[in-house]
C-alpha positions as CSV (number, residue, x, y, z in Angstrom):
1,X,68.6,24.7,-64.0
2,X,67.9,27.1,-61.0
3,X,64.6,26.9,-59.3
4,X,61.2,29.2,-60.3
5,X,61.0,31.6,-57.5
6,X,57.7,31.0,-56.2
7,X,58.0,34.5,-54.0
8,X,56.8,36.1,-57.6
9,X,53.7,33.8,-58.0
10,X,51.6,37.0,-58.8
11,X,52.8,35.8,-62.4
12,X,51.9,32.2,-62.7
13,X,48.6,31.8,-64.1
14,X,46.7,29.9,-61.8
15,X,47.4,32.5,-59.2
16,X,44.4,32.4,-56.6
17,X,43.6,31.7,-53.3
18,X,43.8,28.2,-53.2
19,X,47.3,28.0,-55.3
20,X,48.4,30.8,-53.1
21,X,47.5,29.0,-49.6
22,X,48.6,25.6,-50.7
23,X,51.9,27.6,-51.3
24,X,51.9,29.3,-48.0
25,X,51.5,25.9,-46.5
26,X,54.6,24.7,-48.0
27,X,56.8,27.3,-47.2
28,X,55.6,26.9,-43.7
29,X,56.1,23.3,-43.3
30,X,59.4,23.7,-44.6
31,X,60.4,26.0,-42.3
32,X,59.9,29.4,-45.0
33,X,58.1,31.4,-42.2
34,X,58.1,34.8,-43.3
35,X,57.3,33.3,-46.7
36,X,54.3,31.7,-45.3
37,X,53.8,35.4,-43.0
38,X,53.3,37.6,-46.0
39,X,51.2,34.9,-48.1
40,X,48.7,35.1,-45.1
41,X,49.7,38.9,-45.4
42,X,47.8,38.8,-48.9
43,X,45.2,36.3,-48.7
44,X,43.8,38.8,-45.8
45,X,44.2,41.7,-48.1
46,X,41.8,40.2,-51.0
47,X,39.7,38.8,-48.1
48,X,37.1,41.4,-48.3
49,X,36.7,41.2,-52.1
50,X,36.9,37.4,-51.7
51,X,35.5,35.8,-48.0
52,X,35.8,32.2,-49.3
53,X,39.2,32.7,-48.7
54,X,38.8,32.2,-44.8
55,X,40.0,28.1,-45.4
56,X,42.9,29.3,-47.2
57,X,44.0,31.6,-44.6
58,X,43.7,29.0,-42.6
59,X,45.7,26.0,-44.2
60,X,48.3,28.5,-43.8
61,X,48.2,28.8,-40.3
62,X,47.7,25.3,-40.2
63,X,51.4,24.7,-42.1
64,X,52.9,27.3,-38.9
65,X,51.1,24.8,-36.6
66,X,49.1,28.1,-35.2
67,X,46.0,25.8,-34.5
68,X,44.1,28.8,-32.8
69,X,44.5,30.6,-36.2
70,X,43.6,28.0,-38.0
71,X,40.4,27.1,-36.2
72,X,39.5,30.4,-35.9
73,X,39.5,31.1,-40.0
74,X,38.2,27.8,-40.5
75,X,35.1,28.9,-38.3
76,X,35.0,32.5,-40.2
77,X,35.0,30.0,-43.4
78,X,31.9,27.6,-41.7
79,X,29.9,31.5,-40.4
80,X,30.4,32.3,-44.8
81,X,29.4,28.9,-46.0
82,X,32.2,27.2,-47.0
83,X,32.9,24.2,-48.9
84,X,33.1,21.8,-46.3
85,X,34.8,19.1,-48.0
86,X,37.9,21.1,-47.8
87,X,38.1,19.6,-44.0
88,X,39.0,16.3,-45.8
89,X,41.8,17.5,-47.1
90,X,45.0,15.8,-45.6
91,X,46.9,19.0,-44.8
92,X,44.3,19.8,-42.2
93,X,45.5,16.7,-40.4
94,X,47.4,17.9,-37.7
95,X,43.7,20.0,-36.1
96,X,42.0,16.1,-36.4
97,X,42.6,15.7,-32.5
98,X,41.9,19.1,-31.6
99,X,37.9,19.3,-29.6
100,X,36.9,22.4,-32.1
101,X,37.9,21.0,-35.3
102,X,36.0,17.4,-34.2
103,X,33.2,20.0,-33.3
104,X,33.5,21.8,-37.1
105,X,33.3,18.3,-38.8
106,X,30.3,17.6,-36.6
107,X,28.2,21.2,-37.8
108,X,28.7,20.5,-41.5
109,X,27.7,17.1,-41.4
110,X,31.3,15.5,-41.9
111,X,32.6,12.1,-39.7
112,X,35.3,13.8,-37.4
């Protein structure tokens, strides 16, 4: 049985930010780059229409190990209110040691 092509998820139902950046994750970790490139591609194109989409940006970046990027969203995300639990989420593991993701924890009120 060959695989669903994920590269068409437009089509799947549940297509939104979070299904899209949990995607984009996976294709980075596994080593799917430009996969991962043109999911963050779209997330930033709906980002005006949608700005709760600055953690999913970032998980992405997160999954290319671009810690910069990913602190960086994650702070656009904190500036619009996010919801903060998403830092608990074990794919943001690798920023846990990093001085400005202990320092995001410690604004919204999380243990870091």
């Amino acid at each position: 049985m060959p695989s669903p092509n994920f590269g068409e998820r437009s089509r799947f139902p549940g297509h939104n930010g979070a299904f899209d950046s949990n995607l984009g994750n996976a294709y980075a970790v596994s080593g799917r780059r430009e996969e991962a490139i043109k999911i963050i591609k779209d997330l930033k194109s709906r980002h005006d229409q949608n700005p709760s989409l600055d953690a999913d940006i970032a998980l992405v970046y997160v999954g290319l190990g671009d810690q910069d990027q990913a602190i960086s969203w994650l702070n656009k995300g904190y500036e619009a209110r996010f919801k903060a639990s998403i830092l608990l989420r074990p794919a943001f593991d690798p920023l846990r040691s990093d001085a400005r993701f202990k320092e995001l924890m410690r604004r919204v009120g999380l243990p870091g």
